[in-house]
Residue, then its C-alpha position, 0 to 999 in steps of 0.5 A: x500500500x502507498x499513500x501519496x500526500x500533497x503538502x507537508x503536514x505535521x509529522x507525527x501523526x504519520x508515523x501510525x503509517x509506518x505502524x500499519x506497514x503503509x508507505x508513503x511519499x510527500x511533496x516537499x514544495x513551498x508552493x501547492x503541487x503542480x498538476x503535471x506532478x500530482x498526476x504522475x504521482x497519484x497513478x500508483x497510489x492506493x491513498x491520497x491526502x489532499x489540500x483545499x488548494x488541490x483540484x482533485x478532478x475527473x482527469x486526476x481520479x481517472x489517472x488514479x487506478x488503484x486509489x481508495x481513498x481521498x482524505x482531505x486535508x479540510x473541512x471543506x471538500x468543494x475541490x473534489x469531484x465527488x460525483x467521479x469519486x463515487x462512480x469509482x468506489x473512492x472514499x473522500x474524508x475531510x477533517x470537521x470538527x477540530x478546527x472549530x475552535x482555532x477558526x472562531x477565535x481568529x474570526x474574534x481577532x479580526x474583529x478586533x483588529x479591524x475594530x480597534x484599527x490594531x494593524x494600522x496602530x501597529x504599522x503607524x508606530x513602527x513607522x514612528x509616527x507617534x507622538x503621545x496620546x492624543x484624544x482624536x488618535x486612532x478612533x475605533x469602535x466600542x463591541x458592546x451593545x453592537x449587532x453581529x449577524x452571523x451568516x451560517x450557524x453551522x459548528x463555526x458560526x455557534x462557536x463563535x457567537x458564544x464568543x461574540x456573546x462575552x464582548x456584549x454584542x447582539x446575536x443574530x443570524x442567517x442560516x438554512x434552518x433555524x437553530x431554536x436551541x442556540x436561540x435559547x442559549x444565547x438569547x440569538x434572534x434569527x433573521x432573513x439574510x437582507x435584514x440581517x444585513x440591514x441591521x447589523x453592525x458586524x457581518x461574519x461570514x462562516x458558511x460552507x461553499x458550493x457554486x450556489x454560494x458563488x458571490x452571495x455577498x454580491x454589490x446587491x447586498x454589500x448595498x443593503x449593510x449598515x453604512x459604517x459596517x464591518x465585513x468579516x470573512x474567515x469561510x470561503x472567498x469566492x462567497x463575496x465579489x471581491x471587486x464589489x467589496x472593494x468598491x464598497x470600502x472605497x466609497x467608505x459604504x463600509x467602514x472596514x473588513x477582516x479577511x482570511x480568504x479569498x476570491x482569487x486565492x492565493x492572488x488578492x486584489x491590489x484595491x484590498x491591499x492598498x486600503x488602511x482599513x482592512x486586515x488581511x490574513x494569508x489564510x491561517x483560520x486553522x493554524x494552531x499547531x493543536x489543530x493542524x497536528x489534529x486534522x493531520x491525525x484525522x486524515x491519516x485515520x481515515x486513509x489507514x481505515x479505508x486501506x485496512x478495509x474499513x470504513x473511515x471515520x469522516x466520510x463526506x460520500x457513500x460510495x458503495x451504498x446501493 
């Protein structure tokens, strides 16, 4: 049995490999693996462990004749072909759960940073540009008493209401179902996605992405949020119109934004980079060395299950169910 990993991940768990007498080979690159390489690579593998940055194909499981299992480095699996997936017999496993707490807890970070205008009070000060106090300086804004919308209370967007929830904001929500137990808990109040927007001071965003959810946050909605607002986006990136929200950042529509994902990932559009009032992070919503030391357990787990006969532990498809 091999295994072919398409990244370097933490180490450790991938000795229970060499306890289960699997091999295994890893790309050692800096950058994501180019597709010329991952094909090649995959031919003789009977496991794959993937990253979101990964396009897993048609064209990549077609060349995969003796793959089993495709064990993704992620919550999210939108960058694998699952419907190619099943017609082979082909295991996909994706990594929820472990990293809830790491994402909601950077989210809250954004929301202070872009708040409080910390990275900007950062660079103003290591420029030497401050002076003392002075009572105008760097104005930001208060949490208590604001309304955050979440859009999506799925394990995520709860873990961070409870967050939110400590700071004295007001919780309310968009999601596919109503959550009446998270309503009772933390006194949240659920809303339909325009007033959601209308309504609220800070909009965070943790939904999962299919292409229905390509451009949710389109100019139609970025237009519909409070003037002076705050966008927050540790999900997905090609769920906002980036160019929109650029536009609407400008204009000053909205007063700033935290983002750790991105439409174009890993290019980020130059109206972003220049603004002063948005915090820009390359991605990192699950990097703590407890979780991804987790994620890497749990996708070695399933592999190692799939290739011993087993069924995995996170399966995201059914491939051999009638």
């Amino acid at each position: 049995m091999r295994v072919y990993i398409t990244r370097e991940i933490p180490s450790g768990p991938l000795k229970k490999f060499d306890s289960a007498g699997i091999k295994y080979d890893v790309y050692s690159g800096d950058t994501p693996i180019g597709r010329d390489e991952l094909i090649e690579n995959v031919k003789s593998a009977d496991g794959l462990i993937s990253l979101l940055t990964d396009n897993i194909d048609k064209d990549i499981i077609d060349n995969a004749t003796s793959l089993k299992v495709i064990a993704n480095y992620a919550v999210g699996y939108n960058n694998i072909d699952i419907k190619e997936a099943d017609r082979r017999g082909i295991w996909v496993t994706n990594t929820p759960d472990v990293l809830t707490d790491a994402t909601a807890d950077l989210t809250i970070a954004l929301l202070l940073a872009v708040s409080r205008r910390i990275v900007e009070g950062d660079a103003f000060t290591r420029m030497g540009r401050y002076q003392g106090w002075a009572p105008l300086l760097m104005l930001g804004t208060e949490l208590k008493g604001k309304t955050f919308g979440i859009i999506g209370m799925g394990r995520i967007g709860y873990a961070v209401a409870e967050r939110a929830k400590a700071f004295g904001l007001e919780i309310v929500y968009y999601s596919r179902n109503r959550k009446h137990d998270i309503e009772k808990k933390l006194g949240a109040k659920y809303m339909e996605i325009d007033t959601l927007l209308k309504e609220s001071d800070f909009v965070s965003i943790h939904t999962s992405y299919s292409d229905s959810l390509y451009h949710f946050i389109d100019s139609k909605k970025l237009d519909m949020m409070k003037d002076g607002s705050y966008l927050i986006n540790t999900s997905r990136g090609k769920v906002i119109d980036e160019k929109a929200l650029v536009s609407h950042l400008e204009n000053g529509k909205l007063a700033g934004a935290g983002l750790d994902v991105y439409e174009f990932e890993p290019k980020i559009s130059e109206g972003l980079i220049k603004l002063d009032n948005v915090v820009l992070l390359p991605h990192i919503g699950s990097a703590t060395s407890e979780t991804r030391t987790a994620m890497a357990n749990m996708a070695v787990d399933n592999t190692i299950a799939v290739l011993q006969g087993k069924k995995p532990l996170t399966p995201v498809n059914s491939p051999f169910s009638e």
